[in-house]
C-alpha positions as CSV (number, residue, x, y, z in Angstrom):
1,X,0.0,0.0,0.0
2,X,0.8,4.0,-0.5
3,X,-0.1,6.9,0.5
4,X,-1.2,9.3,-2.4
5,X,-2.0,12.8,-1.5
6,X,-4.2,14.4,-4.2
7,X,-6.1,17.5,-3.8
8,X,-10.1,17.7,-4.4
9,X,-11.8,19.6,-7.1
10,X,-11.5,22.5,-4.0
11,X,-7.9,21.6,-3.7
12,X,-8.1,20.6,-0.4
13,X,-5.5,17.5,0.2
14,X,-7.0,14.1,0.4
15,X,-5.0,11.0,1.5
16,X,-5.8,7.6,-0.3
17,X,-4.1,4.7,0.6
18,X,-4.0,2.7,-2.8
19,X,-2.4,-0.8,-3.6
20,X,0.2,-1.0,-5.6
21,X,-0.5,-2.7,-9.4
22,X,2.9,-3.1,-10.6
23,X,6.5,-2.1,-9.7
24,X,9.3,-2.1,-11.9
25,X,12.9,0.0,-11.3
26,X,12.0,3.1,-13.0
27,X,8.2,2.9,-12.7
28,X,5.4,1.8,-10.7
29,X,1.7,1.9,-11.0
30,X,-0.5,3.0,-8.1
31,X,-4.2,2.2,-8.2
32,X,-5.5,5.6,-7.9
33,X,-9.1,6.7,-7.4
34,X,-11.4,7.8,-10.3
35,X,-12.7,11.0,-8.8
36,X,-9.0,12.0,-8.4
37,X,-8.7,16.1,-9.6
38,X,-5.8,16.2,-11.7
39,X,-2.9,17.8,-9.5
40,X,0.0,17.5,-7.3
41,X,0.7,14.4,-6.6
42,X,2.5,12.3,-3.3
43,X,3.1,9.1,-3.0
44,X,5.0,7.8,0.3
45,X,5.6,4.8,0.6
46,X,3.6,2.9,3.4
47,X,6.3,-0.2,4.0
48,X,9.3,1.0,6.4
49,X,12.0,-1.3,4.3
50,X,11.2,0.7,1.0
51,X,12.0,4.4,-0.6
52,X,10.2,5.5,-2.8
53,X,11.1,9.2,-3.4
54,X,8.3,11.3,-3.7
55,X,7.9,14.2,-6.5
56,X,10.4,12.8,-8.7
57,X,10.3,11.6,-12.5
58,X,6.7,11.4,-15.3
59,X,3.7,10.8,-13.0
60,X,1.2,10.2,-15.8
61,X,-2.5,9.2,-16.0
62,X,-3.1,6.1,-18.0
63,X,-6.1,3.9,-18.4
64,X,-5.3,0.2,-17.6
């Protein structure tokens, strides 16, 4: 699981914790919610043994 942080149509920040899909070294896709308004994006890393740096590389929308 992750933490994504995603702001509201009112941009007021909501936490989701969403499962994880796929993770490879360069990418990893987060299940993220539907109703999500397109916007600065978090995601932290629930598990204590991994880093996943936050705010860095293509976040992208994709259908899957």
């Amino acid at each position: 699981m992750v933490s994504v942080m995603i702001p509201d149509k009112t941009f007021k920040i909501i936490e989701h914790n969403c499962s994880i899909i796929s993770k490879e070294e360069n990418k990893m896709v987060v299940n993220v919610p539907l109703n999500a308004y397109p916007g600065y994006i978090v995601i932290l890393s629930k598990n204590d043994n991994e880093i996943v740096k936050p705010n860095v590389g293509h976040l992208s929308f994709l259908p899957i």
